[in-house]
Backbone as CSV, one residue per row, in Angstrom:
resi,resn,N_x,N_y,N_z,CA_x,CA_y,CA_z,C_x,C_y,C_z
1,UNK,102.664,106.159,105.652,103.505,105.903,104.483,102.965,104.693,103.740
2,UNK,102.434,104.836,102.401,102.342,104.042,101.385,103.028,103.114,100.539
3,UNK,103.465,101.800,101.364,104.434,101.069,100.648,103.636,100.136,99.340
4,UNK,104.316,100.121,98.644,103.271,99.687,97.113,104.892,99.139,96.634
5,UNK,103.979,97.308,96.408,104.514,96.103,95.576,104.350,96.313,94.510
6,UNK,105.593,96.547,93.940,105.594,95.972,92.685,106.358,95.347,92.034
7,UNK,106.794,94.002,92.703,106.961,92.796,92.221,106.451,92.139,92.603
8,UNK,106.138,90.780,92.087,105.179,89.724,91.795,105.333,88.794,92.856
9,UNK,105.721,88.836,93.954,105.778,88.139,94.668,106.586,87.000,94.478
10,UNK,107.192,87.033,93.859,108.175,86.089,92.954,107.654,85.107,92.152
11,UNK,106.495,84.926,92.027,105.530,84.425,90.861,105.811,83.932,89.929
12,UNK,106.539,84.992,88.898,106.845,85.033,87.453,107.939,83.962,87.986
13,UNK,108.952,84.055,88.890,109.943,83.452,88.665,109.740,81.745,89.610
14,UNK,109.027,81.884,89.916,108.431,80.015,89.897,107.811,79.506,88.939
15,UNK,106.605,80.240,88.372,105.648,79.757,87.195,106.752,79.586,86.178
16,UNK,106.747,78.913,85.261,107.518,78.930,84.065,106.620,79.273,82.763
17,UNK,105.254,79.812,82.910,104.773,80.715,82.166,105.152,81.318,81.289
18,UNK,105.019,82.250,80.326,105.433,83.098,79.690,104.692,83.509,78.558
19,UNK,104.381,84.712,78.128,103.432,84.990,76.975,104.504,84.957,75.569
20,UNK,103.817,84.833,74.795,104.190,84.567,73.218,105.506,85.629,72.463
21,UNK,104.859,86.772,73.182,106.151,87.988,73.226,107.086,87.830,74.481
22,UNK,108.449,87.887,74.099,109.293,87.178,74.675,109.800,88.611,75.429
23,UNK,108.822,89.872,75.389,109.598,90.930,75.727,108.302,91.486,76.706
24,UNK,107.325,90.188,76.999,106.443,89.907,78.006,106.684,89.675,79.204
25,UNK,106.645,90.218,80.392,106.844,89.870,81.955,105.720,89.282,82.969
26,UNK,105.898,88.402,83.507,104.335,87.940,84.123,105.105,88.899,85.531
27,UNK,106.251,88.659,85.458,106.414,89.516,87.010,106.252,91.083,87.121
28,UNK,105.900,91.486,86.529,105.772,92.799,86.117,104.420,93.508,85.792
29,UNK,103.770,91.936,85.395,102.258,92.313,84.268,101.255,93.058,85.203
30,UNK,100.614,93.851,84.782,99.542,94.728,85.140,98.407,93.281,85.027
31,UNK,97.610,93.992,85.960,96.142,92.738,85.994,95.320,92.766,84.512
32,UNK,95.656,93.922,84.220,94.938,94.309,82.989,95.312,93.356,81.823
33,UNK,96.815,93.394,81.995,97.892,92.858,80.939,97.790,91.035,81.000
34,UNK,97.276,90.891,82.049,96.836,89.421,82.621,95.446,88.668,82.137
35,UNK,95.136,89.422,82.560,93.457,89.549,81.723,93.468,89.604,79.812
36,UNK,94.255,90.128,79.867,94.559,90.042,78.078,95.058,88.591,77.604
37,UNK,96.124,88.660,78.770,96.870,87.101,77.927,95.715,85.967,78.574
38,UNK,95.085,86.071,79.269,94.118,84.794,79.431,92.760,84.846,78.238
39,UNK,92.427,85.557,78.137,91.924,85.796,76.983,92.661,85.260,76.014
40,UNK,93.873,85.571,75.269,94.119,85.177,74.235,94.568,83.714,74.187
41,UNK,94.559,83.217,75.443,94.876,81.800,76.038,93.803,80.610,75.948
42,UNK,93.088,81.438,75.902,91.329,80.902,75.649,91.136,80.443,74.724
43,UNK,91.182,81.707,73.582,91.127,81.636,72.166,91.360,80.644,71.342
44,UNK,93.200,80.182,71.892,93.999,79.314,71.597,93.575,77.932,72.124
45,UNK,93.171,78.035,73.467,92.930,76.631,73.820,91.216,76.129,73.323
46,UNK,90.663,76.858,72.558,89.392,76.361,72.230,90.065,76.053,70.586
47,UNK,90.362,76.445,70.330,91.001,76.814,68.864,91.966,74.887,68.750
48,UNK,92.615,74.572,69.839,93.699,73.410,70.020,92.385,72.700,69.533
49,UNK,91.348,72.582,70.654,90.482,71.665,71.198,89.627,71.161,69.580
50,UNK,89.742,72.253,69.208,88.607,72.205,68.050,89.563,71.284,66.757
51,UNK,90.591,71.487,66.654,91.585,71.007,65.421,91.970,69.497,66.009
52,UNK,92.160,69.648,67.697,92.232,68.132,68.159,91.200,67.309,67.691
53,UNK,89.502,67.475,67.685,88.656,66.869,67.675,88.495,66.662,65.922
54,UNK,88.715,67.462,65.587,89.112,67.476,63.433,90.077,66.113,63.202
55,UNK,91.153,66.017,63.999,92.351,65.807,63.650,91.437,63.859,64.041
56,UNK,91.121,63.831,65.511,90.609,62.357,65.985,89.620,61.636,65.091
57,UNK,88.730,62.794,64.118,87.682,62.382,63.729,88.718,61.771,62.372
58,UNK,89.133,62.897,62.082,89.903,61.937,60.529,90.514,60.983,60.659
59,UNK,91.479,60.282,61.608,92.092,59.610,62.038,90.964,58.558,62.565
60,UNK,89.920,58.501,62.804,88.804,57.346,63.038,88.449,57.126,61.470
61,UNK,87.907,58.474,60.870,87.693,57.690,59.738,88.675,56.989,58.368
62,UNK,89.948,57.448,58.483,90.631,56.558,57.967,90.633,55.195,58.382
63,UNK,91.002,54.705,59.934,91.038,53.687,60.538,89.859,52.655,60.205
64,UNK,88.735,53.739,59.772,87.515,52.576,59.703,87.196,52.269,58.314
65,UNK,88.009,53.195,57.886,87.848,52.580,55.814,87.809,50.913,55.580
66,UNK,88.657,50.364,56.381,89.313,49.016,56.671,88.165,48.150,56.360
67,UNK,87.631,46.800,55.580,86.660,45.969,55.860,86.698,45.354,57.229
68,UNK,85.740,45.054,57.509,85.652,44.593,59.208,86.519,42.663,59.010
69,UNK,87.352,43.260,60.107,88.063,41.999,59.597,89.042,41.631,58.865
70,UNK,88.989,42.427,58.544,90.285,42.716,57.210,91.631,42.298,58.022
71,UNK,92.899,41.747,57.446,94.099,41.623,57.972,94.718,41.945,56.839
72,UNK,96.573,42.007,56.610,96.893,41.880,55.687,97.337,40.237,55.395
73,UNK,97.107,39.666,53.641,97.477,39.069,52.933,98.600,38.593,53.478
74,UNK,99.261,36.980,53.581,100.397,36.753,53.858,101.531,37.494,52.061
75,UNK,102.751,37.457,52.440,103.589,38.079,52.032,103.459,39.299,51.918
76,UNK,102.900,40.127,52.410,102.763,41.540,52.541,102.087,42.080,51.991
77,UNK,100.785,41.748,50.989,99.689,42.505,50.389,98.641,43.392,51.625
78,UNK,98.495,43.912,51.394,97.313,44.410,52.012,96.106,44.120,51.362
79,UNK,94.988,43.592,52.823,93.838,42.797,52.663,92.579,44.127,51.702
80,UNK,91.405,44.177,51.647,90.149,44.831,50.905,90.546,46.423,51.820
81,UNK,90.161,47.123,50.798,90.217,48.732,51.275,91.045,48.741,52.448
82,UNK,92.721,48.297,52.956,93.159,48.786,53.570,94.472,48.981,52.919
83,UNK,95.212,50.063,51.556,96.472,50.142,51.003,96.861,50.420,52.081
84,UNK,98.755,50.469,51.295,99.777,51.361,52.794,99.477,52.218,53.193
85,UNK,98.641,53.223,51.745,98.300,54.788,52.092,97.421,54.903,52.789
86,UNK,96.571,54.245,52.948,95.395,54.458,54.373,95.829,54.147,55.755
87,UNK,96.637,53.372,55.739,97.593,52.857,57.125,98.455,54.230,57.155
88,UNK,98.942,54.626,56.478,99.805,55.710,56.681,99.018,57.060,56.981
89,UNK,97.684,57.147,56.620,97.110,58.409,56.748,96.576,58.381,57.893
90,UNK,96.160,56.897,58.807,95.382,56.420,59.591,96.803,57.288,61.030
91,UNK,97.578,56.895,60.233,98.961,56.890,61.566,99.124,58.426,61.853
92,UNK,99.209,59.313,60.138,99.657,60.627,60.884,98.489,61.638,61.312
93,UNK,97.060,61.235,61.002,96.158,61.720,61.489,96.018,61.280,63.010
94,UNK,97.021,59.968,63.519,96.911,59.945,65.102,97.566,60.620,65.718
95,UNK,98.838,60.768,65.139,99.938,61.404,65.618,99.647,62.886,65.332
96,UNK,98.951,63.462,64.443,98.564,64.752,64.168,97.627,65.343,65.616
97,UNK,96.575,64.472,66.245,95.499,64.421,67.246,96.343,64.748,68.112
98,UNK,97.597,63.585,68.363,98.288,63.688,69.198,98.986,64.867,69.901
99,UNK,99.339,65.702,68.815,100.072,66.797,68.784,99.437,67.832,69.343
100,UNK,98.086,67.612,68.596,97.230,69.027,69.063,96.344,68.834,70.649
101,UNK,96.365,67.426,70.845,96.121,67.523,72.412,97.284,67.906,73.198
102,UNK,98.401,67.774,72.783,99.148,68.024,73.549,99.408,69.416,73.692
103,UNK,99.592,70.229,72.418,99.837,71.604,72.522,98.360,72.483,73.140
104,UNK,96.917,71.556,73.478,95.857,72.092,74.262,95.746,72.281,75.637
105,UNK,96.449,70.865,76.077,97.186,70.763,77.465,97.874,72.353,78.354
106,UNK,99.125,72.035,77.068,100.012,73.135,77.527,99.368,74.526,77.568
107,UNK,98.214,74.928,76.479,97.882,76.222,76.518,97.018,76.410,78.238
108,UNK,96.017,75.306,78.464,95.485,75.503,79.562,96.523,75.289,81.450
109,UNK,97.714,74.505,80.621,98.430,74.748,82.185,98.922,76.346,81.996
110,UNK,98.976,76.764,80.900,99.540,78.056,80.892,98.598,79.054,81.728
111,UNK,97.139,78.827,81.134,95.919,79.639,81.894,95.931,79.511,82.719
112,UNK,96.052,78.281,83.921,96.194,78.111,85.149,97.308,78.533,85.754
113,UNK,98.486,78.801,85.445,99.221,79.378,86.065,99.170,81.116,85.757
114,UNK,98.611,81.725,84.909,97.913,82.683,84.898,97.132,83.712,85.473
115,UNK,96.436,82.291,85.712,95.178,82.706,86.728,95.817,82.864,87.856
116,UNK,96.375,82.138,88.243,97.038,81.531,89.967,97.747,83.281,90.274
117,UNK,98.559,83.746,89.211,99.004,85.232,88.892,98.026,86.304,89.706
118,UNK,97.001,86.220,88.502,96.144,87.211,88.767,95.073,86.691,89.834
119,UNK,95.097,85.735,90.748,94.499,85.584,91.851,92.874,85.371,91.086
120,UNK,93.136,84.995,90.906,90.975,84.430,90.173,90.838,83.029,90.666
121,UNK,91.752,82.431,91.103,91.598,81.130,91.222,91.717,80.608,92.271
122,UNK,91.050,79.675,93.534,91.645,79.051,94.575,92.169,78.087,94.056
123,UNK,93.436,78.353,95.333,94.826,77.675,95.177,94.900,76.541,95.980
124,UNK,95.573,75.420,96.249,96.453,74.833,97.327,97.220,73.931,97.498
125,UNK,97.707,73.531,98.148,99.021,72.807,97.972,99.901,72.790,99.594
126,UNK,101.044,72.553,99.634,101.377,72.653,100.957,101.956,74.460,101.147
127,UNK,102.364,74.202,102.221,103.009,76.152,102.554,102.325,76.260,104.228
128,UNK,102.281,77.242,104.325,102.436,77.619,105.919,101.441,78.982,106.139
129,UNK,101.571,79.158,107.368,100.603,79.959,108.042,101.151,81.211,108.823
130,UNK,101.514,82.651,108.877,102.503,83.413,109.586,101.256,83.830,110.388
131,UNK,101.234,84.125,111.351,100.339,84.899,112.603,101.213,86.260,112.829
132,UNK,100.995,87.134,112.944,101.813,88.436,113.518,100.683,88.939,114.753
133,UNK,100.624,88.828,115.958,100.051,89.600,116.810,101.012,90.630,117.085
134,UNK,99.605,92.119,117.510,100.252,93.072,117.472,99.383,94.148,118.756
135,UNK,99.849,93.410,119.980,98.638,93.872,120.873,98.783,95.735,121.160
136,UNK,99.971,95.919,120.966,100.270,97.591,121.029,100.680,98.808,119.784
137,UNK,99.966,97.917,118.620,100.293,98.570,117.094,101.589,99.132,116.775
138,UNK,102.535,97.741,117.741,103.851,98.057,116.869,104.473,98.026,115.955
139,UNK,103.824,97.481,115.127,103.604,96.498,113.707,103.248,97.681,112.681
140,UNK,104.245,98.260,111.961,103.511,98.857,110.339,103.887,98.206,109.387
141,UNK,103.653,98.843,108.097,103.201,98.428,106.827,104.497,97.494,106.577
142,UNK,106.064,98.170,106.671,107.092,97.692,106.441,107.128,96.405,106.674
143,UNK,106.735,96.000,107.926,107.016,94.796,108.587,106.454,93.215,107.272
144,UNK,104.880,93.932,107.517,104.506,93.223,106.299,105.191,92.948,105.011
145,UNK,105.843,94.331,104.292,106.120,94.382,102.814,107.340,93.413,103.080
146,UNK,108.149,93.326,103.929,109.590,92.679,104.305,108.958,91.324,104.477
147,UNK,108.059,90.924,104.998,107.399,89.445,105.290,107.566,88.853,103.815
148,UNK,106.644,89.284,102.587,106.278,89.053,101.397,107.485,88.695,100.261
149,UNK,107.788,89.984,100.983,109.582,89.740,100.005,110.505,88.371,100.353
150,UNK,110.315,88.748,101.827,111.191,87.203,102.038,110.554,85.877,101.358
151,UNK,108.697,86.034,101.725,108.028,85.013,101.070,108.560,84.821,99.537
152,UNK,108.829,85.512,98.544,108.767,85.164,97.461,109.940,84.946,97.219
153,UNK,111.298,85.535,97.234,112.439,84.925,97.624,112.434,83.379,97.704
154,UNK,111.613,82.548,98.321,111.797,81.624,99.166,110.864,81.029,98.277
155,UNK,110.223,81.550,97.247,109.539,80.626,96.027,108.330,80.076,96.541
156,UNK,107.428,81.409,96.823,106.105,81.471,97.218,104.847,81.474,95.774
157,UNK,104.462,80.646,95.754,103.457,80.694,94.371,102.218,81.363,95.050
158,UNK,101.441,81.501,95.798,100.459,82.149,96.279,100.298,82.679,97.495
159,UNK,99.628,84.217,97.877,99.589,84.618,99.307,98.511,85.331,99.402
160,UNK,98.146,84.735,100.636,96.746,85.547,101.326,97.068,86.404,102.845
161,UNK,96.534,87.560,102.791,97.071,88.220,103.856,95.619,88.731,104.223
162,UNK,95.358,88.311,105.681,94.246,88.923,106.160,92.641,88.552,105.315
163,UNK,92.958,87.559,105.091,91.536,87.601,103.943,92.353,88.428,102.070
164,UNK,93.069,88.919,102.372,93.098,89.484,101.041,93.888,88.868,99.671
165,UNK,93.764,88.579,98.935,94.860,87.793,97.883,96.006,89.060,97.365
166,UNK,96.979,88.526,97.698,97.686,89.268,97.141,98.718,88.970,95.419
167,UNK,98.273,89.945,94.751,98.880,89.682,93.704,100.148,90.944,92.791
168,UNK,100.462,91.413,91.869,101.105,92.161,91.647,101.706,93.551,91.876
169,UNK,99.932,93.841,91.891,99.884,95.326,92.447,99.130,95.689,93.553
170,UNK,99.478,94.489,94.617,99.250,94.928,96.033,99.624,95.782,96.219
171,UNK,99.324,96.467,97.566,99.922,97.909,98.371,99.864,97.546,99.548
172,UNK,100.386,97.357,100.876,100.374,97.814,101.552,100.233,99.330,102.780
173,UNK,99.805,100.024,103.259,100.019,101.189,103.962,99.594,101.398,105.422
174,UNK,99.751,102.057,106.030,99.615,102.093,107.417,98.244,102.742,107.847
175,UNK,97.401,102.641,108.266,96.043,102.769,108.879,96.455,103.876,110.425
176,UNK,96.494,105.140,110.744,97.078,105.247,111.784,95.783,104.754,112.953
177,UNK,95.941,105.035,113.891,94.990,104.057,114.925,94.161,102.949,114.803
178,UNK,93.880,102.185,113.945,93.725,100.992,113.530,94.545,100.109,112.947
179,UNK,94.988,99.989,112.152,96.353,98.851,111.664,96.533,99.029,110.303
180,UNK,96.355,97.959,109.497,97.062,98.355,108.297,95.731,98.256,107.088
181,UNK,96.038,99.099,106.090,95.301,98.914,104.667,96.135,98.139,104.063
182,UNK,95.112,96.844,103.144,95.979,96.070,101.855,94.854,96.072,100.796
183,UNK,95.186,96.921,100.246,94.615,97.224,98.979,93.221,97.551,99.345
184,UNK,93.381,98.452,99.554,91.636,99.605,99.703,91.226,98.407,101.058
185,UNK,91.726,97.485,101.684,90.689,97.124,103.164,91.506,96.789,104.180
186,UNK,90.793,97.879,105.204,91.132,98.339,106.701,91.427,96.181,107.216
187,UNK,92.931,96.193,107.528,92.766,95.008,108.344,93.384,95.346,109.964
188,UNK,92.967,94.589,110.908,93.820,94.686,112.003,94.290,93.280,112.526
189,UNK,95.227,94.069,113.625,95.730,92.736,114.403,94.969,91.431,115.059
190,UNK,95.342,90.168,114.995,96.429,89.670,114.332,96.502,89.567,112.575
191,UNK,97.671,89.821,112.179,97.877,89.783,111.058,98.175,88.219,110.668
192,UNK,97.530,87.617,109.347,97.211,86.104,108.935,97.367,86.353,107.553
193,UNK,98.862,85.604,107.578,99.370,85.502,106.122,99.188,83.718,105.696
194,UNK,98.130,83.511,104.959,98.241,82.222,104.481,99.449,82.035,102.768
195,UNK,100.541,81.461,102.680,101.293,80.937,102.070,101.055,79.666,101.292
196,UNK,101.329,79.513,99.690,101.110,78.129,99.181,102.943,78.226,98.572
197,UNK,103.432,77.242,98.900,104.514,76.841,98.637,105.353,75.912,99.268
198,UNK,107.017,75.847,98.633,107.791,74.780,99.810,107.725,74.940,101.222
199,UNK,106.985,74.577,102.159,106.339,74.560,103.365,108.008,75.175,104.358
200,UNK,108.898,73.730,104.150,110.113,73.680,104.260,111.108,74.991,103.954
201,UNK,110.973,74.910,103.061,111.814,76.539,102.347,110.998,77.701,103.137
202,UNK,109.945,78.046,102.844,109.388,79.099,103.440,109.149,79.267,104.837
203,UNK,109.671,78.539,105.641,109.887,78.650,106.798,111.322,79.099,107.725
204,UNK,111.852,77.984,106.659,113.454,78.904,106.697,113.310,79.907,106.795
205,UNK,113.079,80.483,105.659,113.285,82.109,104.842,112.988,83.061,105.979
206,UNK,111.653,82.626,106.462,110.971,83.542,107.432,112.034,83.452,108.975
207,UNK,112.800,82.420,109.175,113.607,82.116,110.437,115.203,82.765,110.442
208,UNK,115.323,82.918,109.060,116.594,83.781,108.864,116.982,84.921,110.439
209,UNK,118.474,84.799,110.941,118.921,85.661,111.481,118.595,87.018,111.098
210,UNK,118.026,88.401,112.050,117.639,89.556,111.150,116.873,89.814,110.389
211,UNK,115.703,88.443,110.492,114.455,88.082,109.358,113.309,88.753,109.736
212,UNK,112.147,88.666,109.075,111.040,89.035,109.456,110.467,88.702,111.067
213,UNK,110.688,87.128,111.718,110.704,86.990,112.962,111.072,87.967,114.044
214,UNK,112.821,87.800,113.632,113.244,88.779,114.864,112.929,90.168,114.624
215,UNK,112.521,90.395,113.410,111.896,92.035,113.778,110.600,92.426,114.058
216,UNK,109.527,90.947,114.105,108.444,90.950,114.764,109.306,91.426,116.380
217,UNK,109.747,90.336,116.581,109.669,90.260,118.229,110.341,91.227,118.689
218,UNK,111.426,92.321,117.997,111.900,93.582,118.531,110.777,94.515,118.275
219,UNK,109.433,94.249,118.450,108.430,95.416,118.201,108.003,94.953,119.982
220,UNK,107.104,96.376,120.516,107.069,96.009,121.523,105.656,95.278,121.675
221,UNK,106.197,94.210,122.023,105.242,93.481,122.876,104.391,92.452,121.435
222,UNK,105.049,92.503,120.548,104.284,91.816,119.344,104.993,90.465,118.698
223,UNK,104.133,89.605,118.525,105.028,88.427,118.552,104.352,87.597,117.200
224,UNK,105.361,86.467,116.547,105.374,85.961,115.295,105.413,84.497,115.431
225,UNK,104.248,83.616,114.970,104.529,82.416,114.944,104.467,81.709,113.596
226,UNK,104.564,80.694,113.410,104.336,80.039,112.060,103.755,78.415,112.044
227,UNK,102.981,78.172,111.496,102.379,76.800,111.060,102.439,76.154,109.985
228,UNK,103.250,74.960,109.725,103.313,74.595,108.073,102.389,73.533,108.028
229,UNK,101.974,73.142,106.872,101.167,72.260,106.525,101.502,71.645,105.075
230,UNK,100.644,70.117,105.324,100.933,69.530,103.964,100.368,69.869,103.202
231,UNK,98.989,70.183,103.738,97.993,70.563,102.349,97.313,72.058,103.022
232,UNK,97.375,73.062,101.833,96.955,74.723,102.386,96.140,75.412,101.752
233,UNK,94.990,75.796,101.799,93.893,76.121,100.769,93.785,77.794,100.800
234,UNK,93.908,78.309,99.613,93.786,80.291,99.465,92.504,80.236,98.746
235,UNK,91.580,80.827,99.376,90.369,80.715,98.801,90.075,82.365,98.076
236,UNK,90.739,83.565,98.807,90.450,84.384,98.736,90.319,84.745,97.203
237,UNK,89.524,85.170,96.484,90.141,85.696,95.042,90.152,87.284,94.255
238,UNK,90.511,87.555,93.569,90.131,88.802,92.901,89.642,89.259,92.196
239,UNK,88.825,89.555,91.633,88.127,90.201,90.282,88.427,89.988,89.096
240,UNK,87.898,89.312,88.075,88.965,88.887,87.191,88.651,90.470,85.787
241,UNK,90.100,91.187,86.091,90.002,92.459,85.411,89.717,92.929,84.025
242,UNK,89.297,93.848,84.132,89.006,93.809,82.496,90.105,94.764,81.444
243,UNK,90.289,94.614,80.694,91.697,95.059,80.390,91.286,96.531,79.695
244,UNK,91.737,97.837,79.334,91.076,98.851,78.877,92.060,99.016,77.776
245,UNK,93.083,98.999,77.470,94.137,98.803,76.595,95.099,97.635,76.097
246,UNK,94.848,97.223,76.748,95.940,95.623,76.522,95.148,94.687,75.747
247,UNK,95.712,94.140,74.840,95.235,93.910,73.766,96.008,92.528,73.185
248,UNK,95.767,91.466,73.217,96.449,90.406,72.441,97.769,90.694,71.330
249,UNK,98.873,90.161,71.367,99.918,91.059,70.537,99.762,89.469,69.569
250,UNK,100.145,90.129,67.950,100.411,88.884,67.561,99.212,88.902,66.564
């Protein structure tokens, strides 16, 4: 039996992300659809970068109109080539720079949390470590898909299972005499879920009465441990997709 994710691992709903169309889902988004908005994220953040560096240069050269040395005049004249209006153009061409570094910032934390989405990127941060041994293949696909769910619940920003990154449109399915497929590759026991998130929280989640634990250990003979850490590295990544229809809206 073919169990197939499709939600985001709760992703969308930690990242505070969001594309420009407000009728856009990162928890939902196809890799394809991911690949589009980083692209158009690009666009934008070279586009910031370029009007930032316009914006600094004018704002230097107003500032330097000034004679070297120049002060203003006591009682309030202004000294050789520096009127109010050059002080004033000097100011909103800083504050103009200002603006557009800032809105360059935001476009690239946007890409990075993006990316972090569509798995292109190593991750890390603190979060934990699940082990599932499974010495008599009591362990199927379910067990896993119920692991993940609880993970994201519990406000999981990144997961690696077995070597594999998992992102939107993972799948899980059952391998019969070997163990499990995650996404087109044969893994077996022990099963190694690396986690980036509240180390704390996601340990709970997983310890819940009736949780993923105790239904490890009602399998026969298969048992569940966990390791948290301060600092947790997901190296695994994915392909960064190419989109065949999805298309920048806007």
């Amino acid at each position: 039996m073919t169990l197939v994710l499709l939600a985001a691992l709760g992703f969308g709903g930690v990242v505070a992300a969001r594309s420009a169309d407000p009728s856009f889902s990162l928890a939902t988004a196809r890799p394809d659809e991911l690949a589009a908005s980083l692209g158009a994220i690009g666009a934008e953040d070279r586009a910031l970068a370029s009007q930032e560096a316009r914006l600094r240069r004018e704002a230097a050269g107003a500032g330097g109109a000034a004679s070297p040395g120049a002060s203003p005049a006591p009682g309030g004249s202004s000294g050789p080539g520096r009127g109010p209006g050059a002080t004033a153009d000097a100011a909103s061409g800083a504050g103009a720079g200002a603006g557009a570094a800032g809105g360059a910032d935001a476009e690239r934390a946007r890409a990075d949390e993006l990316a972090i989405l569509a798995g292109t990127v190593p991750v890390g941060g603190p979060g934990l470590e699940l082990t599932i041994r499974d010495p008599h293949r009591a362990v199927d696909a379910s067990v896993l898909v119920d692991a993940l769910q609880e993970l994201r619940d519990a406000g999981a920003e990144a997961i690696e299972i077995a070597g594999v990154r998992a992102i939107v449109s993972t799948y899980i399915a059952d391998e019969p005499g070997h163990g499990l497929i995650v996404d087109g590759t044969s893994v077996a026991a022990p099963y190694v879920l690396r986690v980036v998130g509240d180390a704390h929280t996601l340990d709970q989640a997983l310890r819940i009465p009736g949780g993923v634990l105790d239904t490890v250990a009602a399998r026969d003979g298969a048992q569940a441990s966990v390791r948290t850490f301060g600092h947790l590295e997901i190296r695994a990544l994915r392909p960064a997709p190419s989109p065949r229809y999805a298309r920048p809206a806007g």
